[in-house]
mmCIF file of the N, C-alpha and C atoms, coordinates in Angstrom:
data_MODEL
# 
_entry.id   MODEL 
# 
loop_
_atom_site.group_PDB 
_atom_site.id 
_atom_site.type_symbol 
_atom_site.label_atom_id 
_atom_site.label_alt_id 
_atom_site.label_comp_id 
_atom_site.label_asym_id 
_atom_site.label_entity_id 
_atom_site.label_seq_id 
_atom_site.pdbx_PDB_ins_code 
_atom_site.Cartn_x 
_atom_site.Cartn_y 
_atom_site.Cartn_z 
_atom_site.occupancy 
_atom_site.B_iso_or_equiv 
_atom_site.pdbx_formal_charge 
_atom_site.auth_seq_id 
_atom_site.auth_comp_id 
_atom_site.auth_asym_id 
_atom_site.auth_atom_id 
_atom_site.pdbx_PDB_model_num 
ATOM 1   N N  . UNK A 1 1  ? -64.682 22.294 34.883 1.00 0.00 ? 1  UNK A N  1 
ATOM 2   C CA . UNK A 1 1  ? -65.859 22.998 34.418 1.00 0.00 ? 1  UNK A CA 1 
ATOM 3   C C  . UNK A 1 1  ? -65.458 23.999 33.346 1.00 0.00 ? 1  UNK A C  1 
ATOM 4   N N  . UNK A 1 2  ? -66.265 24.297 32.171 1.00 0.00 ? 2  UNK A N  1 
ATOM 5   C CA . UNK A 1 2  ? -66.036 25.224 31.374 1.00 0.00 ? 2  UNK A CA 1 
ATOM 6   C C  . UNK A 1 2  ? -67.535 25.835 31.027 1.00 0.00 ? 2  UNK A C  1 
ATOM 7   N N  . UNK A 1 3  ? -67.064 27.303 30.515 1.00 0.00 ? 3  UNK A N  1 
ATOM 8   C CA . UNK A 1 3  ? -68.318 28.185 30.037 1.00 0.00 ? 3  UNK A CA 1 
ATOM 9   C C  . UNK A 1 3  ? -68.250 27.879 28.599 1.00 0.00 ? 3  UNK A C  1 
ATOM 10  N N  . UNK A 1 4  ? -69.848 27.229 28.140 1.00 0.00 ? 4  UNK A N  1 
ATOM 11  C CA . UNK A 1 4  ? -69.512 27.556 26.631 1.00 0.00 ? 4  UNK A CA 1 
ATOM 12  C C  . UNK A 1 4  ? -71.016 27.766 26.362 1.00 0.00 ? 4  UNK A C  1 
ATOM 13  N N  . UNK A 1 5  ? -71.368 27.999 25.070 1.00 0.00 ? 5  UNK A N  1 
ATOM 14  C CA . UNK A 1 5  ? -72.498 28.370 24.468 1.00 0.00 ? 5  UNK A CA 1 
ATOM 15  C C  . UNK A 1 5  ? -73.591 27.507 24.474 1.00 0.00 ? 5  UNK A C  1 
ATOM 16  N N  . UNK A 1 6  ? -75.003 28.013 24.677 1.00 0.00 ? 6  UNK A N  1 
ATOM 17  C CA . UNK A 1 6  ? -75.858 26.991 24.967 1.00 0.00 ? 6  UNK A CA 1 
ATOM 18  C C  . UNK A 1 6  ? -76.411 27.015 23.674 1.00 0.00 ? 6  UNK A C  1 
ATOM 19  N N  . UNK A 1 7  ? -76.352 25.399 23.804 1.00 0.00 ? 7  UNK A N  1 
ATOM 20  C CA . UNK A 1 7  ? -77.061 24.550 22.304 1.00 0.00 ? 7  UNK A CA 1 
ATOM 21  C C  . UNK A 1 7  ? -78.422 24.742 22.393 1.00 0.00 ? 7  UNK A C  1 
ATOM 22  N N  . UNK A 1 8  ? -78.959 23.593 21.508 1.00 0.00 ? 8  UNK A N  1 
ATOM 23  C CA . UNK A 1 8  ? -80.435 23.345 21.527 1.00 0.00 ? 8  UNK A CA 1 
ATOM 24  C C  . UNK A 1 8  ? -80.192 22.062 22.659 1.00 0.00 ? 8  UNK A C  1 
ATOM 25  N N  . UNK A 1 9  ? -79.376 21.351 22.374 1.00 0.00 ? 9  UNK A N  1 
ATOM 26  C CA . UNK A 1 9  ? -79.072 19.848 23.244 1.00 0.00 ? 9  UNK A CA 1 
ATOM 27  C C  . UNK A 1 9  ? -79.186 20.258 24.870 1.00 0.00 ? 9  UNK A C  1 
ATOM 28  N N  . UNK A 1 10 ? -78.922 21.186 25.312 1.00 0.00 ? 10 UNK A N  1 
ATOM 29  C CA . UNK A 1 10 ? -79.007 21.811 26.609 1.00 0.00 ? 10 UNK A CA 1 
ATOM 30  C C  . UNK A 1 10 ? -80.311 22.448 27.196 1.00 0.00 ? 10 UNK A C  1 
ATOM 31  N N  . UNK A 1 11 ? -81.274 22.699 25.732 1.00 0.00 ? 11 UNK A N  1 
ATOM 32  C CA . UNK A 1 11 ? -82.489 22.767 26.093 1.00 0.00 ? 11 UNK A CA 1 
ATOM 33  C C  . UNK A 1 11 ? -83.089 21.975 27.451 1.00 0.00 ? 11 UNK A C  1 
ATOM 34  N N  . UNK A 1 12 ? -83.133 20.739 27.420 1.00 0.00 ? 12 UNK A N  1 
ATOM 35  C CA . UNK A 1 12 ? -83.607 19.882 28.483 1.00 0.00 ? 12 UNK A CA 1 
ATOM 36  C C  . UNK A 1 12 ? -83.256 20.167 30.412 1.00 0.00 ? 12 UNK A C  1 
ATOM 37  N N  . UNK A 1 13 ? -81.586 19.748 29.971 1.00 0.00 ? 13 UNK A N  1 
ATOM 38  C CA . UNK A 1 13 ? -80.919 20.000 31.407 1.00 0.00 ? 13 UNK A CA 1 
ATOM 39  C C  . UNK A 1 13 ? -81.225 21.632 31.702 1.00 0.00 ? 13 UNK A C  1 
ATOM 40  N N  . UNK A 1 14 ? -80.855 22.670 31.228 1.00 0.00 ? 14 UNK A N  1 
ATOM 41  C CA . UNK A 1 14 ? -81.560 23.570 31.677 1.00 0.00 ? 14 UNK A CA 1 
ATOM 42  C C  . UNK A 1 14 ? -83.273 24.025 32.001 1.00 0.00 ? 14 UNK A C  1 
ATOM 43  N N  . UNK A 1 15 ? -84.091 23.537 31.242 1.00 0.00 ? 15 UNK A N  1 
ATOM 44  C CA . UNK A 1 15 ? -85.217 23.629 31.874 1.00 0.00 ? 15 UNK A CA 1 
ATOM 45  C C  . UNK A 1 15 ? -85.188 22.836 33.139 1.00 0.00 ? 15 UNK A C  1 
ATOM 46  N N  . UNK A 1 16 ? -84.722 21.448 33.416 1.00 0.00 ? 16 UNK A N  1 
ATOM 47  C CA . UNK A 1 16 ? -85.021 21.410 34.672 1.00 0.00 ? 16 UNK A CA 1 
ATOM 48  C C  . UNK A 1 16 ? -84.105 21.997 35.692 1.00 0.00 ? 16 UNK A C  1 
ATOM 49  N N  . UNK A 1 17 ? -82.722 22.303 35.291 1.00 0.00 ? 17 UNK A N  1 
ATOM 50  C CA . UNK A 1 17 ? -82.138 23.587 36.441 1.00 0.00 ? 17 UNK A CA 1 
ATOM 51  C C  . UNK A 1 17 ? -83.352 24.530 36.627 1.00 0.00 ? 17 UNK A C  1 
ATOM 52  N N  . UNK A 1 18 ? -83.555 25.090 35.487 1.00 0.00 ? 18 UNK A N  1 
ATOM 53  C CA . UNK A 1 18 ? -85.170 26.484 36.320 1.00 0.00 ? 18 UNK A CA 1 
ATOM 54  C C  . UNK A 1 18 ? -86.148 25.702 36.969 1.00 0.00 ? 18 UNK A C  1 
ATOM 55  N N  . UNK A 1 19 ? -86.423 24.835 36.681 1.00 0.00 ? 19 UNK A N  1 
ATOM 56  C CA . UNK A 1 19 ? -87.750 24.225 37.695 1.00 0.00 ? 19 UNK A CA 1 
ATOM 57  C C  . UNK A 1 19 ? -87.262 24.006 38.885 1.00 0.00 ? 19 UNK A C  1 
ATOM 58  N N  . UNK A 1 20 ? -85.913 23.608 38.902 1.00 0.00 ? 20 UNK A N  1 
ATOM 59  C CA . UNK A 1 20 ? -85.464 23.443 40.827 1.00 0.00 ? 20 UNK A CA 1 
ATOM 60  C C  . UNK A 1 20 ? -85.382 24.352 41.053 1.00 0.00 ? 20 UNK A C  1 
ATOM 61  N N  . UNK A 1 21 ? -84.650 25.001 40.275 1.00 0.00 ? 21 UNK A N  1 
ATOM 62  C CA . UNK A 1 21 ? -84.133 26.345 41.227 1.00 0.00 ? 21 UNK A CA 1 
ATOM 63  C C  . UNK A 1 21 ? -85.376 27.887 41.582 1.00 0.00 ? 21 UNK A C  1 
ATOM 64  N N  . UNK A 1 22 ? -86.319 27.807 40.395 1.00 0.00 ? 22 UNK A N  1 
ATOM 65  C CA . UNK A 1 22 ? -87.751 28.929 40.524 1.00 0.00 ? 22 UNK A CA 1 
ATOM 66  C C  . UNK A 1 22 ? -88.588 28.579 40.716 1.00 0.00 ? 22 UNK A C  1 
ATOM 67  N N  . UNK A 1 23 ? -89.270 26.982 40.614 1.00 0.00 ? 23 UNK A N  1 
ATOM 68  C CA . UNK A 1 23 ? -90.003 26.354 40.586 1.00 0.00 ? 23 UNK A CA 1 
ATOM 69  C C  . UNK A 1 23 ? -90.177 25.031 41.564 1.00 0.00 ? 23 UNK A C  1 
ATOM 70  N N  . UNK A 1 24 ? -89.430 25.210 42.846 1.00 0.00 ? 24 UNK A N  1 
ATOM 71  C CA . UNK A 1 24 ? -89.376 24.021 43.494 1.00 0.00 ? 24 UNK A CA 1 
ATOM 72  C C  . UNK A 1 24 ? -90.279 23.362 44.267 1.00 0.00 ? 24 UNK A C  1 
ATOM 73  N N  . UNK A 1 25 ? -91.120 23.421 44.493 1.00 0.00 ? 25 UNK A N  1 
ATOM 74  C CA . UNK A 1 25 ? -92.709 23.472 44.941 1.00 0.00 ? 25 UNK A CA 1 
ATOM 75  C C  . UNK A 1 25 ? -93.579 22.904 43.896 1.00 0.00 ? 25 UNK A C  1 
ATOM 76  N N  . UNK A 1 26 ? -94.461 22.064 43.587 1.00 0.00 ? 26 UNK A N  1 
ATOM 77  C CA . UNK A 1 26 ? -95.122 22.242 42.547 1.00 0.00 ? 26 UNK A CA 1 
ATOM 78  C C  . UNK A 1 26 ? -94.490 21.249 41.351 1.00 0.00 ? 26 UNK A C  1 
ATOM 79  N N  . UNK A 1 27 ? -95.686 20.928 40.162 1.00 0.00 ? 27 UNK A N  1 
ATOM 80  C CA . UNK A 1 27 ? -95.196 20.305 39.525 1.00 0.00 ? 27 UNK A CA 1 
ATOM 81  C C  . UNK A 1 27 ? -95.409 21.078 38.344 1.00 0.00 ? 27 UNK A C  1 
ATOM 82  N N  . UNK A 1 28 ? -94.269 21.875 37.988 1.00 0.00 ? 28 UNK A N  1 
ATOM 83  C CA . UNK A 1 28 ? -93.780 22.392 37.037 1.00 0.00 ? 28 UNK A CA 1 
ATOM 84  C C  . UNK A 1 28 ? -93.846 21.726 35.558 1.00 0.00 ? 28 UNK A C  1 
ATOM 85  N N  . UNK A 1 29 ? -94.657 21.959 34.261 1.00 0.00 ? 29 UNK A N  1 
ATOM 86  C CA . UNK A 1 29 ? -94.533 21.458 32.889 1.00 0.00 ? 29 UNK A CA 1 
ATOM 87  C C  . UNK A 1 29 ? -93.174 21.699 32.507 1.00 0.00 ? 29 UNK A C  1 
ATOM 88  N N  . UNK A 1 30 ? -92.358 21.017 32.777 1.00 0.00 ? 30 UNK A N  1 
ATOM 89  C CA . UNK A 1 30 ? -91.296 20.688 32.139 1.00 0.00 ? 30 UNK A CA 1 
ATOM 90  C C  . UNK A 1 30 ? -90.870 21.027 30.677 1.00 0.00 ? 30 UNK A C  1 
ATOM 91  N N  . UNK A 1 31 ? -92.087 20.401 29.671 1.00 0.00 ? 31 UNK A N  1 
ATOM 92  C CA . UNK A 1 31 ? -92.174 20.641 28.131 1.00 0.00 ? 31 UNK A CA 1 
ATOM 93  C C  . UNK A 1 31 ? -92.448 22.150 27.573 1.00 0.00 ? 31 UNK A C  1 
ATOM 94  N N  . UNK A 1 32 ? -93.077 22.753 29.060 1.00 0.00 ? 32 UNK A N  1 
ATOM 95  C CA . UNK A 1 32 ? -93.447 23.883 28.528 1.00 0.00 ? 32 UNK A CA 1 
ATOM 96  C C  . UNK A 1 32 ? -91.893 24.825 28.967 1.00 0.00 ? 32 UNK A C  1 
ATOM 97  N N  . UNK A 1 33 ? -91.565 24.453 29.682 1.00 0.00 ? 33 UNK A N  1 
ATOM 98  C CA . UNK A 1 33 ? -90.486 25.563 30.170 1.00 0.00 ? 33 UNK A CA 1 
ATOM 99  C C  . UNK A 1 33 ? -89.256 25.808 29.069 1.00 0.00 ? 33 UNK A C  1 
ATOM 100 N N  . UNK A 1 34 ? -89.081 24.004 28.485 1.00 0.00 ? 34 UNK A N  1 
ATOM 101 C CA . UNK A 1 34 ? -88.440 23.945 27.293 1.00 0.00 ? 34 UNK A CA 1 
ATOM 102 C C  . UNK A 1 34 ? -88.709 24.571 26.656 1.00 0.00 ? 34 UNK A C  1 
ATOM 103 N N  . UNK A 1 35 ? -89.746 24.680 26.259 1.00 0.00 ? 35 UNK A N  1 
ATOM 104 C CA . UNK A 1 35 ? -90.199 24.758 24.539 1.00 0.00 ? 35 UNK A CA 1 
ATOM 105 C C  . UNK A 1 35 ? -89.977 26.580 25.185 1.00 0.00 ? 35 UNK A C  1 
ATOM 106 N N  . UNK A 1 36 ? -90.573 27.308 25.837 1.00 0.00 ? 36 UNK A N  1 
ATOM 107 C CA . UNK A 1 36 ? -89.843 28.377 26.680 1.00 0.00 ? 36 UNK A CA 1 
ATOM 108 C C  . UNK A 1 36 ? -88.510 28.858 26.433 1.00 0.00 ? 36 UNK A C  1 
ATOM 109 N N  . UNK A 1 37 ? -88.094 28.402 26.224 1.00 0.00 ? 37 UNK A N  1 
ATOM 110 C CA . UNK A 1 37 ? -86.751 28.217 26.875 1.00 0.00 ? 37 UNK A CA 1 
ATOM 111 C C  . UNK A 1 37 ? -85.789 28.576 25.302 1.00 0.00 ? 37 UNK A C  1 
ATOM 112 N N  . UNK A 1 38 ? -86.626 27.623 24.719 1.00 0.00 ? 38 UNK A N  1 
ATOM 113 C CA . UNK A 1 38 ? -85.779 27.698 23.392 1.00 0.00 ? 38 UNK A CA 1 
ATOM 114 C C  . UNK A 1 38 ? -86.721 28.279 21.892 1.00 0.00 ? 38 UNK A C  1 
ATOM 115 N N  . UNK A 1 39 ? -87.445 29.093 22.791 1.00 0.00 ? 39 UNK A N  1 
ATOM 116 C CA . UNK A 1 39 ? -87.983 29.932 21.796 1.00 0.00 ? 39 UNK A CA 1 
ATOM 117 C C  . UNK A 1 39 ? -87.294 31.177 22.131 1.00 0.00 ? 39 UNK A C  1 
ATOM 118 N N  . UNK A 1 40 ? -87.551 31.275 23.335 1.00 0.00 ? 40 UNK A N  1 
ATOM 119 C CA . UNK A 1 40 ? -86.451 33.041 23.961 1.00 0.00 ? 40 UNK A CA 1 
ATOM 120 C C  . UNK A 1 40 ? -85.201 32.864 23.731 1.00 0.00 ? 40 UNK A C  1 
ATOM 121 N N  . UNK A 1 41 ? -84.211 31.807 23.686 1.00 0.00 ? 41 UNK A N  1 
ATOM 122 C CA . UNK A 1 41 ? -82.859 32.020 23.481 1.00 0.00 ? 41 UNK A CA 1 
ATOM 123 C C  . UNK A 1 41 ? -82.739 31.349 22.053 1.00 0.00 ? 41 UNK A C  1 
ATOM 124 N N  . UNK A 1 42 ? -82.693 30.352 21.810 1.00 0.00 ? 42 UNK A N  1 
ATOM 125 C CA . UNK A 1 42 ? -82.168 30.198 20.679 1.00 0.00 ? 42 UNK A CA 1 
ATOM 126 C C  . UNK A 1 42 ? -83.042 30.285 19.204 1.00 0.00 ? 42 UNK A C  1 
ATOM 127 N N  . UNK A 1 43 ? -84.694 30.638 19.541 1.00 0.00 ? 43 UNK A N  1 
ATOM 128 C CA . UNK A 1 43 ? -85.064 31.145 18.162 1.00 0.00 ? 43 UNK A CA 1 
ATOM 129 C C  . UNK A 1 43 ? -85.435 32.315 17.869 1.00 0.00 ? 43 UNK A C  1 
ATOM 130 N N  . UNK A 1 44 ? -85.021 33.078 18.891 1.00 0.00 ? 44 UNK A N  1 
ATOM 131 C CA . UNK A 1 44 ? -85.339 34.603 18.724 1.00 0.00 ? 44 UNK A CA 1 
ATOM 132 C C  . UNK A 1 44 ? -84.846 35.596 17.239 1.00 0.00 ? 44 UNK A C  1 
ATOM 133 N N  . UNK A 1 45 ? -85.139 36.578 17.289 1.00 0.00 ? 45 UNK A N  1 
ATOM 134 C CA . UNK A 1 45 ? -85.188 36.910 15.571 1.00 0.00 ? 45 UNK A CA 1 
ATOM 135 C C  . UNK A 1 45 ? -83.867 37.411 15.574 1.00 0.00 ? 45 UNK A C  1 
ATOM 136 N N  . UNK A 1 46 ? -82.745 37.711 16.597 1.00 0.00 ? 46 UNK A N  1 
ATOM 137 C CA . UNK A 1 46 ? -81.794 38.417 16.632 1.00 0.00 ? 46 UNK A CA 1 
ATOM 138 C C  . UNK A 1 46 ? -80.726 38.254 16.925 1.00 0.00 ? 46 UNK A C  1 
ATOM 139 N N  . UNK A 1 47 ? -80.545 36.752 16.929 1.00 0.00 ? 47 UNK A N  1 
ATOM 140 C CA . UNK A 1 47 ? -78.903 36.030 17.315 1.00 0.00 ? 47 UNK A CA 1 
ATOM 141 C C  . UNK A 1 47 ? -78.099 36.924 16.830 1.00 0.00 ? 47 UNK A C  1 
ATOM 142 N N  . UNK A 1 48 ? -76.984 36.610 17.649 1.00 0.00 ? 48 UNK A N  1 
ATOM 143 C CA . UNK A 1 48 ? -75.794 37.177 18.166 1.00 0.00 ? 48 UNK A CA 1 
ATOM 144 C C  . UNK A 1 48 ? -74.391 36.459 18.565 1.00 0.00 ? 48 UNK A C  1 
ATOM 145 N N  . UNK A 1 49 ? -73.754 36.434 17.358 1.00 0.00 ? 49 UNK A N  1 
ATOM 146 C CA . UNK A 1 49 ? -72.723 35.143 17.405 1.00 0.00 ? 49 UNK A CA 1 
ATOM 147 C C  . UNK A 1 49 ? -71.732 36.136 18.935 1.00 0.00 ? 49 UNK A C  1 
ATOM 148 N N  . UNK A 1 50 ? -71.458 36.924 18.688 1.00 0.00 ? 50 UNK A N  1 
ATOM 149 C CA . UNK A 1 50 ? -70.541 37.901 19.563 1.00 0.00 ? 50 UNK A CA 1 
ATOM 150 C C  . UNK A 1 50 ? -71.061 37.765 20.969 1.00 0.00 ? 50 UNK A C  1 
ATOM 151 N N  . UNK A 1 51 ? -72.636 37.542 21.274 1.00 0.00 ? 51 UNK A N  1 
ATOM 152 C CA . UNK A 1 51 ? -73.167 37.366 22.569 1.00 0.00 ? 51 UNK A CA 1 
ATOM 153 C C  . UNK A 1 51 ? -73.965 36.304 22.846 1.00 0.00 ? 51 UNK A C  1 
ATOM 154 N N  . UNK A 1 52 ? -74.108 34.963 22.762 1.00 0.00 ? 52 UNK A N  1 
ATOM 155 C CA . UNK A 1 52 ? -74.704 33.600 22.878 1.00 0.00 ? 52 UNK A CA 1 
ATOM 156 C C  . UNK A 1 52 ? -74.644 33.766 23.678 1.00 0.00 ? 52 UNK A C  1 
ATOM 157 N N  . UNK A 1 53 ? -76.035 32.727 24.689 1.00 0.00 ? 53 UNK A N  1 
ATOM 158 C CA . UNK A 1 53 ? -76.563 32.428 25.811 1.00 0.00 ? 53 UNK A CA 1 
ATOM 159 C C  . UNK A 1 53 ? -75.425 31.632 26.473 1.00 0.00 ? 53 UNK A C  1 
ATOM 160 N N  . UNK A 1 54 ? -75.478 31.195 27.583 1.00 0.00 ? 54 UNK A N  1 
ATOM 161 C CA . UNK A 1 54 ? -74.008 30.320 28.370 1.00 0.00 ? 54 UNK A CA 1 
ATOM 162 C C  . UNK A 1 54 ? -74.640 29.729 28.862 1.00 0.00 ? 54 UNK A C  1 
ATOM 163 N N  . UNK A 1 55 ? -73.898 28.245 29.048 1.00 0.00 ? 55 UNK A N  1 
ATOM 164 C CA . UNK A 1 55 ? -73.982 27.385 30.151 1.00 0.00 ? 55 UNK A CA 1 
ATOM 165 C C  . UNK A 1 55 ? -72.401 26.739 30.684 1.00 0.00 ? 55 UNK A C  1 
ATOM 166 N N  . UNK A 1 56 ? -72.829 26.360 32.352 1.00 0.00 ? 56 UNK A N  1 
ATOM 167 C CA . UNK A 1 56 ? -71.677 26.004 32.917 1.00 0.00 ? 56 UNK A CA 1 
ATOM 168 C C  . UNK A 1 56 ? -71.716 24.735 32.894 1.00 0.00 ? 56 UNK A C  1 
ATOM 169 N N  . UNK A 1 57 ? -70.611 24.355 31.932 1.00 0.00 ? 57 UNK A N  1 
ATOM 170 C CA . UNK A 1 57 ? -70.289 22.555 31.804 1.00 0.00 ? 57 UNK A CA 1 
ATOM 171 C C  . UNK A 1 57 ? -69.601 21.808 32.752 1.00 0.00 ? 57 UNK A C  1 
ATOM 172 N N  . UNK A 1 58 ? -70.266 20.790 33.463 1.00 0.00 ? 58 UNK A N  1 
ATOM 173 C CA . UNK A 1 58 ? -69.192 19.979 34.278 1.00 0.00 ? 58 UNK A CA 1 
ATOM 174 C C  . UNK A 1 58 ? -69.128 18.532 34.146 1.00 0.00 ? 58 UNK A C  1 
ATOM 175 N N  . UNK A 1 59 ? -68.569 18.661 32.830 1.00 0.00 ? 59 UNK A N  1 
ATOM 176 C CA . UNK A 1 59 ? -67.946 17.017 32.315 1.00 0.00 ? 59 UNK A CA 1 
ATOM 177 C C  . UNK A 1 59 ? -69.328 16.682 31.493 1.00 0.00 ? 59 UNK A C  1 
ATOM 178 N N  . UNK A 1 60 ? -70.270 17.471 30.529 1.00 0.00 ? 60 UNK A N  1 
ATOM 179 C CA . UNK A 1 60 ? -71.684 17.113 30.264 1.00 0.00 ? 60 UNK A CA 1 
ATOM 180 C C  . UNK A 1 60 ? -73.033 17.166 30.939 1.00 0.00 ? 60 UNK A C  1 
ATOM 181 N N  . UNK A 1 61 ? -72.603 18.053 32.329 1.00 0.00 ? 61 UNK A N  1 
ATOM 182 C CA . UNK A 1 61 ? -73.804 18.145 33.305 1.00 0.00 ? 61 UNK A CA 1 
ATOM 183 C C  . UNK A 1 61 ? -73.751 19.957 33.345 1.00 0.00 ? 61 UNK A C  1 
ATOM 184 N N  . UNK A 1 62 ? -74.748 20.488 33.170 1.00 0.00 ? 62 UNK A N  1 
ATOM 185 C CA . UNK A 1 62 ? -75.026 21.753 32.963 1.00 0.00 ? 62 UNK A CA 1 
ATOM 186 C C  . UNK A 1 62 ? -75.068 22.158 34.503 1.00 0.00 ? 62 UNK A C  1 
ATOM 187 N N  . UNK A 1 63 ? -74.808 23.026 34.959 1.00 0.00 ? 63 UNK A N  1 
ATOM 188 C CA . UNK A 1 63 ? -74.557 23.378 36.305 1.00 0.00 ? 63 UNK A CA 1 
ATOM 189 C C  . UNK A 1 63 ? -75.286 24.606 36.447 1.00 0.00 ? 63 UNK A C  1 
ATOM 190 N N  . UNK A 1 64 ? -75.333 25.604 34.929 1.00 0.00 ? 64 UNK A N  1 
ATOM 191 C CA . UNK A 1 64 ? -75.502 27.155 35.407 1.00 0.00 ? 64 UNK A CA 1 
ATOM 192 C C  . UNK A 1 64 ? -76.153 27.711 33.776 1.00 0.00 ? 64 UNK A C  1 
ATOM 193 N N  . UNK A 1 65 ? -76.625 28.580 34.245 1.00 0.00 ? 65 UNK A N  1 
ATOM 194 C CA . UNK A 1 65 ? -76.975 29.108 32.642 1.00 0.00 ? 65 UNK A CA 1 
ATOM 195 C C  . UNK A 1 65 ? -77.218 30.909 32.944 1.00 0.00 ? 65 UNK A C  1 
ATOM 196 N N  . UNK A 1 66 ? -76.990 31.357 31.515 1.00 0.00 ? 66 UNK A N  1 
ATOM 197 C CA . UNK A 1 66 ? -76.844 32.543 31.681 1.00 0.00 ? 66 UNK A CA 1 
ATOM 198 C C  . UNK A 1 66 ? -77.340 33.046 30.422 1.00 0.00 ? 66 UNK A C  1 
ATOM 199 N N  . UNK A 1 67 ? -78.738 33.611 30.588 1.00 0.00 ? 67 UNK A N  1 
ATOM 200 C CA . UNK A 1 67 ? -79.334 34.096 29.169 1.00 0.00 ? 67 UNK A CA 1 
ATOM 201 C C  . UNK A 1 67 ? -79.232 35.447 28.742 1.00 0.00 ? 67 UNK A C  1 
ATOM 202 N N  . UNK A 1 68 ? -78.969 35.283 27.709 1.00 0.00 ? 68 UNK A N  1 
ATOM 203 C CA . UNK A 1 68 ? -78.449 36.663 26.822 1.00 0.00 ? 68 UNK A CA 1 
ATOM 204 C C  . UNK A 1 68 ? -79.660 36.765 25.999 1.00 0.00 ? 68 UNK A C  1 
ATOM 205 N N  . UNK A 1 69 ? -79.869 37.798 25.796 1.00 0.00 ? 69 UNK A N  1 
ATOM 206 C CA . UNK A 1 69 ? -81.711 38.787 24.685 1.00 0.00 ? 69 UNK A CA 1 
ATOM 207 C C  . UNK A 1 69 ? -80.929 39.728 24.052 1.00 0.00 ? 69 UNK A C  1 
ATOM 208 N N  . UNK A 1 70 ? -80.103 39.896 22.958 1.00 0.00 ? 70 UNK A N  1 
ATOM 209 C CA . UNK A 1 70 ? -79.693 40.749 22.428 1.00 0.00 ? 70 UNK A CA 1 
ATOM 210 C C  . UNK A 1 70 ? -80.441 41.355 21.591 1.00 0.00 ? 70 UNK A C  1 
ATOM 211 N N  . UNK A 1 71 ? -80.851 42.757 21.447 1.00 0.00 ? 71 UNK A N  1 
ATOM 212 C CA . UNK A 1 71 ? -81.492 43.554 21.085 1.00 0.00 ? 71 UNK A CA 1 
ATOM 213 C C  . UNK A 1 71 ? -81.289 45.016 20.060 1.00 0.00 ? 71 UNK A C  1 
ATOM 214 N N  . UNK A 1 72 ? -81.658 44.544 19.096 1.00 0.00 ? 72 UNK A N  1 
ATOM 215 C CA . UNK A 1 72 ? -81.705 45.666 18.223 1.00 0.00 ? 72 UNK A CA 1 
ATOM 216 C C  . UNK A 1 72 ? -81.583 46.902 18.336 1.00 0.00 ? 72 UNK A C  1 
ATOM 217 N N  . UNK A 1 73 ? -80.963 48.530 18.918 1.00 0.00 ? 73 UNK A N  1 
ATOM 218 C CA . UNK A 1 73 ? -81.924 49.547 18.953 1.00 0.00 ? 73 UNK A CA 1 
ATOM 219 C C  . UNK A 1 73 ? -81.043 50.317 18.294 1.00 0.00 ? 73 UNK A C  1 
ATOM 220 N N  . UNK A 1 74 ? -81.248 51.614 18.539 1.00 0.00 ? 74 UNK A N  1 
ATOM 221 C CA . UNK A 1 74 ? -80.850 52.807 17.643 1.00 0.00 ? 74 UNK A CA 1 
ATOM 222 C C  . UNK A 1 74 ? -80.515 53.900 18.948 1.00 0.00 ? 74 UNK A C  1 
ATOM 223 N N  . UNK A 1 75 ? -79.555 54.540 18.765 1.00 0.00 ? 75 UNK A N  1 
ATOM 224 C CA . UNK A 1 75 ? -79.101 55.699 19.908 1.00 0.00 ? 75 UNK A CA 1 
ATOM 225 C C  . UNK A 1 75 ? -78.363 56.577 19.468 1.00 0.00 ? 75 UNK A C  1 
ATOM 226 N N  . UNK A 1 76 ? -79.059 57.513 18.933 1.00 0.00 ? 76 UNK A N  1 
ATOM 227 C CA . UNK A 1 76 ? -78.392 59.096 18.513 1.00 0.00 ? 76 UNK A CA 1 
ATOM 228 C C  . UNK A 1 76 ? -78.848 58.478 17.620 1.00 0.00 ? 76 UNK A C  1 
ATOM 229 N N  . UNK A 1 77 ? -78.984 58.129 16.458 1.00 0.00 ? 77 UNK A N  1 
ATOM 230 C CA . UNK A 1 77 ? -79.584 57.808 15.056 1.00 0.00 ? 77 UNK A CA 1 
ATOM 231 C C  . UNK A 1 77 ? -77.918 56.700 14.742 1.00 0.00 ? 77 UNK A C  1 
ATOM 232 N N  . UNK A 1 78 ? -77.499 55.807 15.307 1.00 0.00 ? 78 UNK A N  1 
ATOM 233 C CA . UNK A 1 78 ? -76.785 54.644 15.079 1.00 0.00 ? 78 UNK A CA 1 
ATOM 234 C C  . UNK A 1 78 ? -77.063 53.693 15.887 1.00 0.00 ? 78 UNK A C  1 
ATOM 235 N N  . UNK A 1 79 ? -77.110 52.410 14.763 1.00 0.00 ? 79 UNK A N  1 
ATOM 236 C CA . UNK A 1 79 ? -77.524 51.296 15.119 1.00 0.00 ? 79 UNK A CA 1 
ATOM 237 C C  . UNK A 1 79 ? -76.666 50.566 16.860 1.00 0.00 ? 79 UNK A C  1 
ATOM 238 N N  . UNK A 1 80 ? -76.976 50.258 17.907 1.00 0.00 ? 80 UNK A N  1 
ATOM 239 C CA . UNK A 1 80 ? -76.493 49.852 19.092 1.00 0.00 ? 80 UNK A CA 1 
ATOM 240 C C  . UNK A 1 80 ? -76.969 48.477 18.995 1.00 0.00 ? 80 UNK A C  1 
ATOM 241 N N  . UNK A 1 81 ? -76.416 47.340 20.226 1.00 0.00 ? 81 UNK A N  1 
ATOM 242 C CA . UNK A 1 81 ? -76.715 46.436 20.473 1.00 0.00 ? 81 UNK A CA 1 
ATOM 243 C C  . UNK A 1 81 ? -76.699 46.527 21.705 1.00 0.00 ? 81 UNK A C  1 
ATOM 244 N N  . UNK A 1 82 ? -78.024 46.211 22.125 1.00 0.00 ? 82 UNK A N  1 
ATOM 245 C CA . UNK A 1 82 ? -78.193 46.233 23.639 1.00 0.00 ? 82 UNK A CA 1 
ATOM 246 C C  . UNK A 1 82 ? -78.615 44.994 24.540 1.00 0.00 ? 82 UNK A C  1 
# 
């Protein structure tokens, strides 16, 4: 298994990791969780090569994911990343 950065290609297998795992009951829109999914992590206005979203690889099967929102702000009057 390895940690590496989540693609757009991982879009899929991770939406349905969240539907089992938050959503297990029920028939969950799938397309929507995607499209979800990869509007909050990978088209957000504020990528962050230093902090990318993760997923846990096992041989091409996504196991785990770990979302990162890196955020713009200001503290004492210098720019932070939060």
């Amino acid at each position: 298994m390895i940690v590496r950065e989540f693609v757009d290609e991982d879009v899929p297998a991770v939406a349905d990791l969240f539907c089992r795992v938050f959503r297990p009951r029920g028939n969950p829109n799938r397309a929507a969780v995607a499209g979800h999914l990869r509007d909050v992590y990978l088209d957000h206005p504020w990528p962050d090569a230093d902090g990318p979203s993760l997923v846990l690889d096992d041989e091409g099967h996504v196991k785990g994911f770990f979302g990162v929102l890196p955020f713009p702000m200001r503290f004492r009057g210098r720019p932070i990343r939060a």
